[in-house]
Structures are given as C-alpha cells and as structure tokens.
VOPAGU-2260 file (C-alpha; in pm, 1 decimal, decimal comma):
REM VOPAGU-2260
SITE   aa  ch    i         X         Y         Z
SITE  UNK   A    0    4196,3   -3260,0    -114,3
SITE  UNK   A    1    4211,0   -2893,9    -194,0
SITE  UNK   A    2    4156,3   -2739,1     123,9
SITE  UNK   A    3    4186,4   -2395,0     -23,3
SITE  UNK   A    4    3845,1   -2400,9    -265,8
SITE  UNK   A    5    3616,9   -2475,4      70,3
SITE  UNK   A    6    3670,7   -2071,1     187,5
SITE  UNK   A    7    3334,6   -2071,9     302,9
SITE  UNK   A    8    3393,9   -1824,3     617,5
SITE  UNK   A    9    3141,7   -1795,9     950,8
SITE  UNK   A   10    2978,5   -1448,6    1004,7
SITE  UNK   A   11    2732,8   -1458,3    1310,4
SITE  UNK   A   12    2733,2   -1838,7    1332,7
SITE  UNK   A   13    2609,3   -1867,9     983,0
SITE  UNK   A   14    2829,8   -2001,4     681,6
SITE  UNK   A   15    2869,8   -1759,4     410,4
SITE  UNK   A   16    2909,8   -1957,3      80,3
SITE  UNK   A   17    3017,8   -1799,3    -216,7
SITE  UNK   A   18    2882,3   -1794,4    -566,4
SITE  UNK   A   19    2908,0   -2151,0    -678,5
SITE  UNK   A   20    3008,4   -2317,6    -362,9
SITE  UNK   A   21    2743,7   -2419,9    -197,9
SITE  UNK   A   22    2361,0   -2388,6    -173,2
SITE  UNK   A   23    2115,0   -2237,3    -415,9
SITE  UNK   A   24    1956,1   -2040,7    -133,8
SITE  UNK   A   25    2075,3   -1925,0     186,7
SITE  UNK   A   26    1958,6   -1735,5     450,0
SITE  UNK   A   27    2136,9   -1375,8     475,6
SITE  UNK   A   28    1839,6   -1180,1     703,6
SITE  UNK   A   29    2049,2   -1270,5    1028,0
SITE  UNK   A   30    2360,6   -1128,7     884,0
SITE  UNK   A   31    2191,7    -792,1     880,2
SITE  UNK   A   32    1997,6    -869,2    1200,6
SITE  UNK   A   33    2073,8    -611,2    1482,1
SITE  UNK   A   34    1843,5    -781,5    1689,1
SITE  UNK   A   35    1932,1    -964,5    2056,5
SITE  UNK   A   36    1723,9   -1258,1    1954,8
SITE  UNK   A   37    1722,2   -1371,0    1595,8
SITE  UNK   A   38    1504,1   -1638,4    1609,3
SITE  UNK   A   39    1253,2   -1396,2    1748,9
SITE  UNK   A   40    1285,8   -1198,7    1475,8
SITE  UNK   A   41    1286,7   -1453,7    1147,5
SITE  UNK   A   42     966,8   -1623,6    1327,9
SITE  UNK   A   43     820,9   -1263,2    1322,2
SITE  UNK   A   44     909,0   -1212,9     954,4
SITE  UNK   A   45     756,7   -1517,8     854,1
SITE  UNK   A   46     468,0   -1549,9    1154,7
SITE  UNK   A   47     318,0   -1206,1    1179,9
SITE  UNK   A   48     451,6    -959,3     904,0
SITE  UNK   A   49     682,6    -852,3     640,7
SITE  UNK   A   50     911,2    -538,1     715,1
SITE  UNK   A   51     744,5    -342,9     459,9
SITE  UNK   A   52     369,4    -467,5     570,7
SITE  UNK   A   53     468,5    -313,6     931,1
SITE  UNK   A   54     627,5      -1,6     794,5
SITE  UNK   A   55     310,8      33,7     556,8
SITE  UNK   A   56     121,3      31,1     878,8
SITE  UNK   A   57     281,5     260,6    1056,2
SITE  UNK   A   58     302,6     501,8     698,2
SITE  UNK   A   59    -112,6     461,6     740,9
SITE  UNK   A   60    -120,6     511,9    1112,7
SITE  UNK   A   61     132,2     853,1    1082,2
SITE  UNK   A   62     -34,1     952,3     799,0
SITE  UNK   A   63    -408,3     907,1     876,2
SITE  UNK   A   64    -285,7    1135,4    1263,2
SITE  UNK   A   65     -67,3    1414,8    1050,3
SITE  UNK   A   66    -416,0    1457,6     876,8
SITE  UNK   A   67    -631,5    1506,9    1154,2
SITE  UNK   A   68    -374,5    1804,0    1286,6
SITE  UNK   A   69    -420,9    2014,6     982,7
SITE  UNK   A   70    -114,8    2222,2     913,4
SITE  UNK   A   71    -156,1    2515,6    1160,8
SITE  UNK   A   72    -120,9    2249,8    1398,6
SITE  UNK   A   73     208,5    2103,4    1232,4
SITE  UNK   A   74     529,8    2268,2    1197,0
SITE  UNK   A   75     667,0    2330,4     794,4
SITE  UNK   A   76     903,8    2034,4     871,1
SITE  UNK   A   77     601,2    1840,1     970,2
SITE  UNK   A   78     401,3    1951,3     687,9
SITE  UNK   A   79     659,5    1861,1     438,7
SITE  UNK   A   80     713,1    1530,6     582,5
SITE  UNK   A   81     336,7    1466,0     621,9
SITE  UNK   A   82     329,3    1575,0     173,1
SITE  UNK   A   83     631,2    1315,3     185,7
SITE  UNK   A   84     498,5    1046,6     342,5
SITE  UNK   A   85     142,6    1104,6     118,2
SITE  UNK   A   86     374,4    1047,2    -176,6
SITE  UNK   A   87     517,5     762,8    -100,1
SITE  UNK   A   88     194,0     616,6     -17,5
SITE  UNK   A   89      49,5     685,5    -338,1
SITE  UNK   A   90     432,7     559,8    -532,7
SITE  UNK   A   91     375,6     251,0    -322,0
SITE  UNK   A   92      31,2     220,9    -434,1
SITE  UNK   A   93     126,8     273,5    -775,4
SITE  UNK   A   94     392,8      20,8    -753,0
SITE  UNK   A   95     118,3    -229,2    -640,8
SITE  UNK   A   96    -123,6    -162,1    -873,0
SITE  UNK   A   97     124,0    -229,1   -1165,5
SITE  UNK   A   98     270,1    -534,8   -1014,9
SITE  UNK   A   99     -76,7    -694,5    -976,0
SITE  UNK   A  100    -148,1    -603,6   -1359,8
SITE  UNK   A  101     191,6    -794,0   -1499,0
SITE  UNK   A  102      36,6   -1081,7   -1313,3
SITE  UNK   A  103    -215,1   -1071,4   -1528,2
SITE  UNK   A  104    -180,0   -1292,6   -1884,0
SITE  UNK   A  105    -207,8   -1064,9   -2186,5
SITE  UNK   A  106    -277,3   -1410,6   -2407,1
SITE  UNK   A  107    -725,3   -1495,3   -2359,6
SITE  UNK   A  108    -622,4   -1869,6   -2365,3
SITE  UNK   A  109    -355,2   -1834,8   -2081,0
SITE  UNK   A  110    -589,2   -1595,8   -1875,0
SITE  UNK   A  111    -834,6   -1889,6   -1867,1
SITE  UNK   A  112    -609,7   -2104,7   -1762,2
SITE  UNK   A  113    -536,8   -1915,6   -1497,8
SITE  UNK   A  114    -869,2   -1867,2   -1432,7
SITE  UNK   A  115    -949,1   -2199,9   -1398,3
SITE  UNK   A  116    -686,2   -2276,7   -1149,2
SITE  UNK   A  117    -795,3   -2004,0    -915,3
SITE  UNK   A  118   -1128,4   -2129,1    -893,2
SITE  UNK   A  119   -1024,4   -2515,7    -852,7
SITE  UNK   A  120    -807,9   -2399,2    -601,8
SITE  UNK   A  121   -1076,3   -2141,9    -413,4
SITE  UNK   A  122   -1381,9   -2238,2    -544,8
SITE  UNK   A  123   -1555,7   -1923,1    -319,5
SITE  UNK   A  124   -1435,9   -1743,7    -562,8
SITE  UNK   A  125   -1695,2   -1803,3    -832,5
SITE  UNK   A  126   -1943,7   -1688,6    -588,3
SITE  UNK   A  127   -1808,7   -1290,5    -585,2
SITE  UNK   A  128   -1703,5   -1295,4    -915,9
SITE  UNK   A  129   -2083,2   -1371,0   -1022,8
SITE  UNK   A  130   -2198,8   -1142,9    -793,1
SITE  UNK   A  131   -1933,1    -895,6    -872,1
SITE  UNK   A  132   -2055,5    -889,6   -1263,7
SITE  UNK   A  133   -2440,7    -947,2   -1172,5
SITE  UNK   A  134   -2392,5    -549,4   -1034,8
C-alpha cells in the first residue's frame, strides 16, 4: 500500500529497522562484527564470555606480569601504562561494587522479599549465609 514507510534497508544481511518500524529488539553486534565468521563470534559472546569479562582477564593477566617486572625492568611508557591499567582496575572495581549495592532494596520489607526469593530459588544459600554470620 505505501511502499515508501517499509525503508527498512539490509546492512550485512541483517534488516535494519528504524525506530517504530519493526521489532522491540534487534540484534546490532554483527553490524559492528569485523569478524570472518559471525556465528562464531555471537556463540562466543553468549557461550564462553562477555567482551569485557575477556578484556578484564587479560587487564588481570597484564597487570598481575607488569608487577612482577618492577619498574627498573619496565620502560616510563610501561610504567605509566602499568599505573593506567591499575586504575582502571580499581574504577572498574568501583563501578562493580556500586552497581551490586543499587541492587540492593533500601525498603526492610522489600529486602526480605528479595531475600526470600533467593533462597527458594538456591536454597544452598542458607547454608553460607548461616555460616557466614555464625563467624
């Protein structure tokens, strides 16, 4: 009817669709995908690890060997990215740390609630937690 509204182009073998013309959700990681195999890839990201789990590897790997050197081993640019990557290791931590606490209810009645559905759902959990405040 009006062919012109359904501009919903290819890129990559995947159809784009524009604000309000399509699906909710949509897949965009193989538009920025580089890689020879896709599929390989997205089964990765959703198998094995998270981009930023394997780069927070590697940051612990790098990090943990730049220490070991010591800096008469290192050269200044090496020492200053060895302080840089320690930073943003500790931001990152940071970052964590405050995410985990906005999961947590400010409200008693809510917190139990919570509380309750953690241990219906993983009932080992009531096992360390009385342990945890026995010590």
């Amino acid at each position: 009817m009006f062919w012109w509204l359904d501009f919903n182009p290819q890129i990559n073998g995947w159809t784009v669709h524009w604000p309000w013309s399509g699906a909710v959700t949509q897949d965009i990681t193989s538009l920025w995908s580089r890689a020879r195999n896709s599929r390989v890839e997205r089964r990765v990201l959703n198998e094995v690890a998270s981009y930023g789990k394997q780069i927070g590897t590697l940051n612990d790997l790098v990090y943990d060997m730049a220490q070991k050197l010591g800096d008469e081993e290192l050269t200044s640019r090496g020492v200053h990215a060895r302080d840089q990557l320690k930073d943003y290791i500790e931001r990152i931590e940071r970052i964590k740390a405050e995410e985990r606490q906005a999961l947590i209810p400010d409200e008693p009645e809510e917190a139990r609630r919570m509380l309750e559905a953690l241990l219906a759902r993983h009932p080992q959990l009531f096992e360390t937690a009385v342990k945890s405040v026995a010590e």
